[in-house]
C-alpha positions in Angstrom: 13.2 36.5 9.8 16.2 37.5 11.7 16.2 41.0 13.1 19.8 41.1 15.5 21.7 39.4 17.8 22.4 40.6 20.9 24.4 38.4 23.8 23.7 35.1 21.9 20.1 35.6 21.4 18.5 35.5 18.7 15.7 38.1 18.0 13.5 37.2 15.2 10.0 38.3 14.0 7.4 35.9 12.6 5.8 36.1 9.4 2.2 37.0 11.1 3.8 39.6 12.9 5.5 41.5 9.5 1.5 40.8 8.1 0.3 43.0 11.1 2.8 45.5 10.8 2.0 46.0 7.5 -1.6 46.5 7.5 -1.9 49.0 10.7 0.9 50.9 8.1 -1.2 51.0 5.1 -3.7 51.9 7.1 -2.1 55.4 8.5 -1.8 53.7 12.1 2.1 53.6 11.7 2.4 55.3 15.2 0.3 52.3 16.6 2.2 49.6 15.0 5.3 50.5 16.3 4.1 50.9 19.4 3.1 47.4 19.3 6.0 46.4 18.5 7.7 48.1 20.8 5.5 46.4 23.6 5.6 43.5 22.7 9.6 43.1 22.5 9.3 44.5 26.3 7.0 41.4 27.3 8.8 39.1 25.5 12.0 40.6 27.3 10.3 39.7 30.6 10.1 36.2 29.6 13.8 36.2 29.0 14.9 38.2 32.2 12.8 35.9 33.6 14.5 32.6 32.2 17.9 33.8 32.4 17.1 34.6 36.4 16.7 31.0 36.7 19.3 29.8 35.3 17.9 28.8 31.7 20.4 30.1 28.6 18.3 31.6 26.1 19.2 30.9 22.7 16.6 32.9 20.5 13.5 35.2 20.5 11.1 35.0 18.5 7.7 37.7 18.6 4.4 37.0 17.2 1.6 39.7 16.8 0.3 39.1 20.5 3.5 37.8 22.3 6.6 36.0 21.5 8.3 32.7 22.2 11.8 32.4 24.5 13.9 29.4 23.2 16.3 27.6 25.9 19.4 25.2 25.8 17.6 23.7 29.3 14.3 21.9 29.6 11.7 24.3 31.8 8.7 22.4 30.1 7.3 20.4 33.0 8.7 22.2 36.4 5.4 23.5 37.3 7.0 27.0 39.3 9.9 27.8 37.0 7.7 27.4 33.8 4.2 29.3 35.3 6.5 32.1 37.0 8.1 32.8 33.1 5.0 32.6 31.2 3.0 35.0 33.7 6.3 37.5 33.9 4.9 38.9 30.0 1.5 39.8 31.4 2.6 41.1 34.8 5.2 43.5 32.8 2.1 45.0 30.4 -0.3 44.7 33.8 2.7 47.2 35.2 2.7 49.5 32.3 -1.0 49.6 32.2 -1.7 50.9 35.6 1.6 53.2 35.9 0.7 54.4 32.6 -3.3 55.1 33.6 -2.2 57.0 37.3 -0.4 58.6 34.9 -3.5 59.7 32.8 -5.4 60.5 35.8 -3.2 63.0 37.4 -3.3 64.8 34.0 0.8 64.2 33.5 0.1 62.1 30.0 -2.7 62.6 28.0 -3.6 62.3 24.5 -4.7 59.5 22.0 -0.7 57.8 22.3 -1.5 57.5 26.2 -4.8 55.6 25.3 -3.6 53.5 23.0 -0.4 52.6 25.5 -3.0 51.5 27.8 -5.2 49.8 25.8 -2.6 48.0 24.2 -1.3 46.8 27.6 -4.3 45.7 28.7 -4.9 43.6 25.3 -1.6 41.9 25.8 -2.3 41.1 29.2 -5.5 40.0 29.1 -5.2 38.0 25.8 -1.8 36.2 27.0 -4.0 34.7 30.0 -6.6 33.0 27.9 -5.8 29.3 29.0 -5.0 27.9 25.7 -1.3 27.2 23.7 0.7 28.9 22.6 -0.6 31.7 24.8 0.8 32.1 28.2 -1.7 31.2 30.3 -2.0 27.9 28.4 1.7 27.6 29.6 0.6 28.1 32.8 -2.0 25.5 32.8 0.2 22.9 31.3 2.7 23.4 33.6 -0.3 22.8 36.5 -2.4 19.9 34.9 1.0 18.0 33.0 1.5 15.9 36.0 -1.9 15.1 36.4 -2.9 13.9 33.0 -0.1 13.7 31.0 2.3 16.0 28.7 1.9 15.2 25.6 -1.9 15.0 26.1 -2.0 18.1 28.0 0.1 19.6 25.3 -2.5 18.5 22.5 -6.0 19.5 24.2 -4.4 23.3 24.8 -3.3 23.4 21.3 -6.3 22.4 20.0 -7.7 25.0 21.9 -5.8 27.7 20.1 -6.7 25.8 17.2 -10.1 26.7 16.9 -9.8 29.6 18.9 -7.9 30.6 15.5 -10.9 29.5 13.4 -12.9 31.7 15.5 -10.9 34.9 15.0 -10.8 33.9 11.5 -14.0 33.9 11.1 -15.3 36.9 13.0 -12.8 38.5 10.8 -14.2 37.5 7.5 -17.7 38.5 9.1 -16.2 42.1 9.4 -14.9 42.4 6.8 -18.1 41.4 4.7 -19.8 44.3 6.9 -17.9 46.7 5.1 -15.5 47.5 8.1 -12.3 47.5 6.4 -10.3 48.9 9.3 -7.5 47.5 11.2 -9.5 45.1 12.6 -11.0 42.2 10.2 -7.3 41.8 8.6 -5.2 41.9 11.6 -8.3 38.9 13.5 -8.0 37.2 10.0 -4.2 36.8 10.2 -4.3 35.4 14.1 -6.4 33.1 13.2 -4.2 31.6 10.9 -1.2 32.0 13.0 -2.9 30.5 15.7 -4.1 27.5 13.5 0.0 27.0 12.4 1.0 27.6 16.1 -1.5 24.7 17.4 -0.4 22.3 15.3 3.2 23.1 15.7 3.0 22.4 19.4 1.0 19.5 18.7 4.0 18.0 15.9 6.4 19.4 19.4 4.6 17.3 22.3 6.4 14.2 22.1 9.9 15.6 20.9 9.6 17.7 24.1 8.4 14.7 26.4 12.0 12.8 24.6 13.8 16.2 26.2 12.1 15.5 29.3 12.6 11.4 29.1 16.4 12.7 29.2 16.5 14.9 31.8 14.7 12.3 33.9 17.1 9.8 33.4 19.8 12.2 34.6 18.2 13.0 37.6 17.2 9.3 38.3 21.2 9.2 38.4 22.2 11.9 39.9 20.1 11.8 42.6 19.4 7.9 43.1 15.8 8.1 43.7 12.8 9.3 41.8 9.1 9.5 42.0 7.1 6.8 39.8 3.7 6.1 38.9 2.3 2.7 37.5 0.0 2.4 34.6 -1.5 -0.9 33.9 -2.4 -1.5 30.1 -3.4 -4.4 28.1 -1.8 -6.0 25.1 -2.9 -4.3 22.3 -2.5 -0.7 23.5 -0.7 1.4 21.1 2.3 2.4 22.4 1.7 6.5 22.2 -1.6 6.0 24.2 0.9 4.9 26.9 3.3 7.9 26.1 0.3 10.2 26.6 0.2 9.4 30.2 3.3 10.5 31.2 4.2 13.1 33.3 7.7 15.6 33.5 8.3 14.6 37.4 7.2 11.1 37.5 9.4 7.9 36.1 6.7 5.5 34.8 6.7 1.7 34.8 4.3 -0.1 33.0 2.9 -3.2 33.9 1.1 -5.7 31.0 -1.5 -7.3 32.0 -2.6 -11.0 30.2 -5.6 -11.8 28.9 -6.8 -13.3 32.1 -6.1 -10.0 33.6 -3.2 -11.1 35.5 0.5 -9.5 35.3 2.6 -10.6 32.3 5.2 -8.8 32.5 6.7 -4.7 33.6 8.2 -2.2 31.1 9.6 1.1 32.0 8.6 4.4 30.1 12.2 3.7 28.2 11.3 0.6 26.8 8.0 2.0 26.0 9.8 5.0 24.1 12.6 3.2 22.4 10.0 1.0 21.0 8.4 3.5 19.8 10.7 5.6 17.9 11.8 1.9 16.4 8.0 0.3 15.6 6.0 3.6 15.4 3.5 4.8 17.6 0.7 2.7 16.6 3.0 -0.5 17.4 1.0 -2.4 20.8 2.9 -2.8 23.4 2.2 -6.7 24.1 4.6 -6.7 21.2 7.5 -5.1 22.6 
């Protein structure tokens, strides 16, 4: 759902998010939901500050019940400082409001339940945004660390599963709750998490490859601009399906592939283009001896 547009960006809410809204209001906590709203459109704005300070064009905002999601024209997926410097800029904007809000509360200049909950809320985005799985922040941060090490896409898939079951979790603990007798804003609100984060997994899951084809790209170009480029080699055997190649490689590295024969010898060298194109034309099962 579209909300405004302001500069070329986007701002839209996700469905979750309405959900939450909507039970902290037919619960009475009106006050607290729009306070929650409210901080979460100033994390998500840090992202954005954040992105547009290096040079990224945002396009769109879109906020979920813990956070939000900044979409760029440019590629940040993959540079280890740009992308770990935006996703920790939410959390260190509610870590700033936390403690200027609490040396508040202890020199007796704000008190009252609104202060507690501005705190509390603070701290919950902070701290929940750093749990290292997608599509939270610090799972940004951890993919932008470990990418080049073991892959994107596979990277991508073992944080998202993650928050997968993460979700599952929540769910859960919600329906346990909830069959306690504590209908409050609590068993609803984990219930509806966990099935965002279940939707969000698997939507960064069905992303990893078109990403790593955005990255492919932008490699290319640089390769070109710049004349020189970093490589790795990966050595597979005939029948390896092509996206078990894909899996291995990284945002900063330009791969080339060498087949090895049956006798273990070298039959022949692909680069990750070949690998990719063949893909996208024989599927990702296809083996790669038959490229």
């Amino acid at each position: 759902m579209e909300l405004v547009k302001i500069s070329g960006v986007s701002i839209r809410i996700h469905p979750t998010f309405l959900l939450v809204l909507v039970v902290y209001g037919v619960l009475g906590l009106a006050a607290q939901a729009l306070l929650v709203f409210g901080l979460v459109f100033c994390h998500e704005l840090a992202h954005l500050l954040t992105a547009k300070a290096y040079g990224f064009r945002v396009v769109g905002l879109e906020l979920f019940p813990f956070g939000g999601a900044a979409y760029c024209d440019d590629l940040f997926e993959g540079r280890k400082f740009e992308e770990s410097i935006m996703a920790l800029a939410g959390p260190a904007f509610n870590l700033v409001l936390l403690f200027g809000a609490q040396a508040l509360r202890w020199q007796g200049v704000w008190t009252g339940e609104f202060a507690a909950d501005f705190v509390r809320f603070n701290l919950w985005l902070a701290t929940f945004n750093l749990i290292p799985i997608l599509p939270l922040d610090g799972g940004r941060v951890v993919r932008a660390l470990f990418a080049g090490s073991f892959g994107f896409v596979r990277t991508t898939k073992f944080l998202a599963w993650a928050g997968k079951w993460l979700g599952v979790l929540l769910a859960l603990y919600g329906i346990v709750l909830w069959g306690q007798g504590k209908f409050t804003e609590g068993p609803l609100a984990f219930i509806i998490l966990g099935g965002f984060f279940w939707l969000a997994g698997s939507k960064e899951i069905s992303s990893a490859h078109i990403t790593f084809l955005r990255q492919l790209t932008r490699k290319k170009e640089d390769l070109l601009k710049k004349g020189l480029m970093r490589s790795i080699w990966v050595t597979v055997q005939q029948d390896t399906p092509l996206v078990r190649i894909v899996e291995e490689f990284t945002p900063d590295r330009y791969a080339m592939i060498s087949l090895a024969n049956k006798e273990m010898g070298l039959d022949k060298i692909l680069t990750e283009t070949d690998v990719v194109e063949g893909m996208l034309r024989e599927g990702i099962r296809f083996p790669v001896g038959k490229l």
